[in-house]
C-alpha positions in Angstrom: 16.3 -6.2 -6.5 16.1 -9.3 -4.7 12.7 -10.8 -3.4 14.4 -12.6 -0.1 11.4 -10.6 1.8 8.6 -12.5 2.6 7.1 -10.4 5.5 3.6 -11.8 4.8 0.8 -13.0 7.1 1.3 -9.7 9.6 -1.9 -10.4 11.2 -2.2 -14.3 11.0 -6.0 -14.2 10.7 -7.9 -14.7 7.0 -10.4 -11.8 6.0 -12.3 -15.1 3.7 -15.8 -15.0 4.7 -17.6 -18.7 5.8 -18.4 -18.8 1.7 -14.6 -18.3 0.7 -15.6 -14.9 -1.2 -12.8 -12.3 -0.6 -14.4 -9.2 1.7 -12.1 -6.1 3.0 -12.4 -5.4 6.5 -13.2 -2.2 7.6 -9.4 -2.1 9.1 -8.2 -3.1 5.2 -10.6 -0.2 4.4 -9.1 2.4 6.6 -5.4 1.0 6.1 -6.0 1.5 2.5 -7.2 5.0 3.0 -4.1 6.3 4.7 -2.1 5.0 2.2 -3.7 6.3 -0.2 -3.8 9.6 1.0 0.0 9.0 1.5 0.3 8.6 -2.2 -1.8 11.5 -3.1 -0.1 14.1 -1.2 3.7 12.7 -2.0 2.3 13.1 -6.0 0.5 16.6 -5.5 3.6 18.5 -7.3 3.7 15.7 -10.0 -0.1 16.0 -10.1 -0.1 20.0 -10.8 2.6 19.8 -13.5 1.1 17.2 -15.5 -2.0 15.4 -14.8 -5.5 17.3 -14.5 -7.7 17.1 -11.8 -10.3 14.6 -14.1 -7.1 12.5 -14.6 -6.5 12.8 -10.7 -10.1 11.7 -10.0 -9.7 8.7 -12.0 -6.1 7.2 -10.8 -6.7 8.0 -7.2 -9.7 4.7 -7.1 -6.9 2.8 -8.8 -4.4 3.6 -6.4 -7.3 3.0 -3.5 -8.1 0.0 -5.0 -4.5 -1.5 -5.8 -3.9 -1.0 -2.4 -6.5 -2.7 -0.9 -6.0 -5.6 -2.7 -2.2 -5.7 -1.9 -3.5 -5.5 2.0 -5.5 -7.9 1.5 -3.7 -10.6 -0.6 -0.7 -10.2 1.6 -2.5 -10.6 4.8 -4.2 -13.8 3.4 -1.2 -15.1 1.7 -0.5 -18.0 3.7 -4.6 -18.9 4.1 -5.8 -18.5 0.2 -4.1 -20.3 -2.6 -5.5 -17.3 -4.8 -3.4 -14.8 -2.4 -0.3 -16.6 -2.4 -0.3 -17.2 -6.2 -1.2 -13.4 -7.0 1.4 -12.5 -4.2 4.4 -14.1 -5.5 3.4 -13.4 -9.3 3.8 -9.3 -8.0 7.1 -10.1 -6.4 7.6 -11.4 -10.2 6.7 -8.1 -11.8 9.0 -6.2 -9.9 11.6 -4.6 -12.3 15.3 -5.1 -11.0 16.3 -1.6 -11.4 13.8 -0.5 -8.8 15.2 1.4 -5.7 14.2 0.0 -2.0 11.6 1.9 -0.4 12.5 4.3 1.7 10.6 7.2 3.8 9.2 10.6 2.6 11.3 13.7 2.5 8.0 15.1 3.6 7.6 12.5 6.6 11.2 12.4 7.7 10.5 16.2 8.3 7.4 15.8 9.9 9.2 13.3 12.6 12.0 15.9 12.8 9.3 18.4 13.9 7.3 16.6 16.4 10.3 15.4 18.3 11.9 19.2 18.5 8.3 20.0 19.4 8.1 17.3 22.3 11.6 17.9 23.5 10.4 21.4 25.1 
């Protein structure tokens, strides 16, 4: 994979508070959250077949956590030297042979149900 995407900055405004000490937003918070939750319910069948619910209860902080931090490193990527530096050493970890992102089998259904549903 090639890193020529450098969609950072989306909300051009620095979560740093006056004493340059990283803080999350509430936004970050809730952001985070969804994603989460996205992550959760796209592993649930993975989770059932082999990971307990104690082993559940401990990844899903990490996952919480990870992504919060992504949030907000990216959105303060162009503002804190400590962002962009931890930024671009990710973009560094990513292994080649990983596939572009694409959308949930579970969302794209989802979006195919709520647009026959509006179309009545």
């Amino acid at each position: 994979m090639v890193h020529d995407y450098y969609e950072i900055d989306p909300c051009g405004y620095s979560e740093m508070t006056k004493k340059h000490r990283p803080r999350l937003l509430k936004h970050t918070k809730t952001l985070a959250m969804v994603i989460a939750i996205a992550i959760r319910n796209e592993m649930e069948d993975f989770h059932c077949e082999h990971l307990t619910d104690a082993q559940m209860e401990e990844l899903n902080p990490l996952i919480r956590n990870a992504i919060a931090t992504a949030l907000y490193a990216t959105r303060n990527y162009s503002e804190d030297d400590a962002s962009y530096e931890w930024v671009n050493f990710q973009f560094m970890l990513i292994p080649e042979y990983w596939e572009e992102p694409e959308l949930t089998e579970a969302f794209r259904k989802f979006v195919t149900f709520v647009r026959s549903r509006t179309k009545h």
